[in-house]
N, C-alpha and C positions, 0 to 999 in steps of 0.2 A: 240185877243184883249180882256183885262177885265180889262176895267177901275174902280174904284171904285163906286158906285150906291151910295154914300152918301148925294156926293152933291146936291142932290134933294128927295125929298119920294116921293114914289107912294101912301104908306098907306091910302092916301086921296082917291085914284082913285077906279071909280067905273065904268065906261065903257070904255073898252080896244079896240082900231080902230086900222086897218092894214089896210096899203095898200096893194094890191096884188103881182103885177109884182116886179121882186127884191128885194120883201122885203120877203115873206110867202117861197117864193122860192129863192135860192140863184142867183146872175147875173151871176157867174160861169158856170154856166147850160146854158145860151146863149139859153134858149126860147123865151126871148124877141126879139134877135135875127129876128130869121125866119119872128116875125111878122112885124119887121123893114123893113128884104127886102122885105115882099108884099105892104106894108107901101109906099115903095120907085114905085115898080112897078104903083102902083095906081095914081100915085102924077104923073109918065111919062106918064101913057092913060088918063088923066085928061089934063095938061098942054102941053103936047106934046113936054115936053122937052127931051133930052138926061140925061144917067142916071147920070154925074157929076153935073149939073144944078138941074134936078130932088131932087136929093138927098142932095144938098145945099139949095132948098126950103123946103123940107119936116124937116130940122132940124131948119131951122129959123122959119119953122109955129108951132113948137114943141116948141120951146125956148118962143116964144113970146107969142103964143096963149093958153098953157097948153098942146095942143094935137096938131097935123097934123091936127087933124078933126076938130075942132075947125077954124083952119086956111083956110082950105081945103073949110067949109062950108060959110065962111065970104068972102072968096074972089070969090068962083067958085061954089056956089050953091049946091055945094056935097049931095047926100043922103047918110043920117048917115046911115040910115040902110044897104043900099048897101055895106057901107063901111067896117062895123062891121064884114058883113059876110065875106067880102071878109079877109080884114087883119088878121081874126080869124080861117081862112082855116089851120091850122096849126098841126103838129106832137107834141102830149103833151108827149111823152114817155123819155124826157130829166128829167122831171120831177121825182124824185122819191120819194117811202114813205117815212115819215119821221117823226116815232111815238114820238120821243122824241120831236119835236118842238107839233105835238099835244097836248101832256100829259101836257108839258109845259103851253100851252095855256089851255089847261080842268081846272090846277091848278088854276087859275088868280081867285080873288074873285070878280063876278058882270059879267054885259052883256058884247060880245064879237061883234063887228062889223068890215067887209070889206068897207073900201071908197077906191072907184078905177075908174079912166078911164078910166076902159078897160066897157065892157058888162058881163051882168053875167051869160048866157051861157057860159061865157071865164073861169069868175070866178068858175063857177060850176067844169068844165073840172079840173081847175089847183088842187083846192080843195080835188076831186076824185081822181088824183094824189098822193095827199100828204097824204091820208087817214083819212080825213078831215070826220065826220059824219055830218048828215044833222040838226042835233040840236045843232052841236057846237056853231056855229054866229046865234045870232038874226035876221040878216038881211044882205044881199047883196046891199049896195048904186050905181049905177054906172053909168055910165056917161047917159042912157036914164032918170033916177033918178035926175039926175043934171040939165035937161033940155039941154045936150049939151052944158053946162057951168061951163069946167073943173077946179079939183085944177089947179092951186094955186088959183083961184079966191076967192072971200070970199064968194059969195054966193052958191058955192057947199058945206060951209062947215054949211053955216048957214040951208038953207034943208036941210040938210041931219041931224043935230042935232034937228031943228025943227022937222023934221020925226019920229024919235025918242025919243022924250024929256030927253034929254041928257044937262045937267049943264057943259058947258065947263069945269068950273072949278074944276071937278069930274072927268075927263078923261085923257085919253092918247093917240099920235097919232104915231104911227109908220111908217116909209117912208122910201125911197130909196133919194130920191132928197131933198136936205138941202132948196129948196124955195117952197116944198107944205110944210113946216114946220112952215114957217113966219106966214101967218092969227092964225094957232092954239098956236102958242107960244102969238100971239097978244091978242086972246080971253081965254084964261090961262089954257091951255090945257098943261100939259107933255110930251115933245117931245122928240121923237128917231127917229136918224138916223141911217136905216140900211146899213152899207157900202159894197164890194165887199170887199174878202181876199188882204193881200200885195201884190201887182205886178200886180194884173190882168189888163189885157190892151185887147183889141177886135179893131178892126178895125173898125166896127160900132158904135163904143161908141166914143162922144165926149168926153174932158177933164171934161166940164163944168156938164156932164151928172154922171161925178164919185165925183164930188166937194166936198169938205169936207169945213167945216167953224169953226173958232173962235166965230163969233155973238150969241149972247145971244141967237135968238131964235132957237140954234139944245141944247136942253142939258145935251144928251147923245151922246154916237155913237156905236155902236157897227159892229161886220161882224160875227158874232154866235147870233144870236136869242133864237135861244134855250136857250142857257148856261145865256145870259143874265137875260129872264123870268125868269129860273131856279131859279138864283144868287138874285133876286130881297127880300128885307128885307118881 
């Protein structure tokens, strides 16, 4: 996919945000995956549901609340901590290097931030991965950062700029999901959506979880990151 890059500049932009999971790494790679089914397991020793009920709450506390955990913590007392370790027990070796999205990102003029709801031991892992050096990002944001007050909400975007001293309107925010994009399109941020390649379908992934939109606030899209940064005026 290479849509045109015209209809908006970045020239303005001077701190570059990524999200983590499906965005830095492709959803092809299906490591989000794994952490879905521990995700699901946790949500059946919690609620003591079976795994069809299980896994039909755990995507409505995900839809409605930003995260499982978010949900998990509001209705059932969850420790986040516990949680983290547990959903984060995971094989990163799906992951692979991936020096051209790096070099891509090294290019970018100005500071480079991860906002993610994942943890940044997670973050760190994927990063190591990817061949990610430890001075590329300014800073790791993540959901203990948030206070447990995941995107899409507006105040994980508001800390986490406050954090930083970061001018919305000098920045860019790169995602997977087309609704952590609304507050940053709202507060005049440059938005990208990074998508999966054509076709890809997973049985753990809902429709709504690959969504693409028309609304003004995605507006970019791409499913090459790299080649897009590359492409960028």
């Amino acid at each position: 996919m290479t849509p045109p890059i015209a209809a908006r500049s970045f020239a303005h932009v001077t701190d570059w945000v990524f999200d983590l999971d499906n965005t830095l790494y492709p959803r092809e790679c299906n490591l989000f995956a794994q952490i879905d089914t521990l995700i699901t397991s946790y949500v059946m020793d919690v609620t003591r549901l079976d795994l069809e009920a299980a896994r039909a709450l755990q995507k409505t506390y995900y839809r409605d609340f930003g995260t499982t955990l978010n949900g998990l913590m509001h209705r059932h007392e969850v420790n986040p901590d516990h949680y983290l370790g547990v959903v984060h027990a995971i094989d990163y070796s799906p992951v692979s290097a991936h020096p051209e999205l790096v070099a891509a990102i090294t290019a970018l003029p100005g500071r480079k931030f991860i906002l993610t709801n994942g943890d940044v031991n997670h973050a760190h892992a994927v990063l190591n991965r990817l061949g990610v050096s430890d001075s590329l990002f300014e800073g790791v944001f993540d959901i203990r950062a948030m206070s447990y007050r995941p995107k899409p909400l507006r105040e994980a975007y508001d800390g986490f700029l406050a954090r930083h001293g970061i001018d919305a309107r000098c920045a860019a925010m790169f995602d997977d999901l087309e609704k952590n994009l609304r507050v940053p399109h709202e507060i005049g941020m440059a938005t990208v959506q990074v998508v999966a390649g054509p076709g890809f379908a997973h049985e753990q992934v809902d429709d709504w979880e690959l969504g693409r939109t028309l609304e003004e606030h995605v507006h970019h899209v791409t499913d090459d990151l790299a080649g897009f940064l590359t492409r960028l005026p």
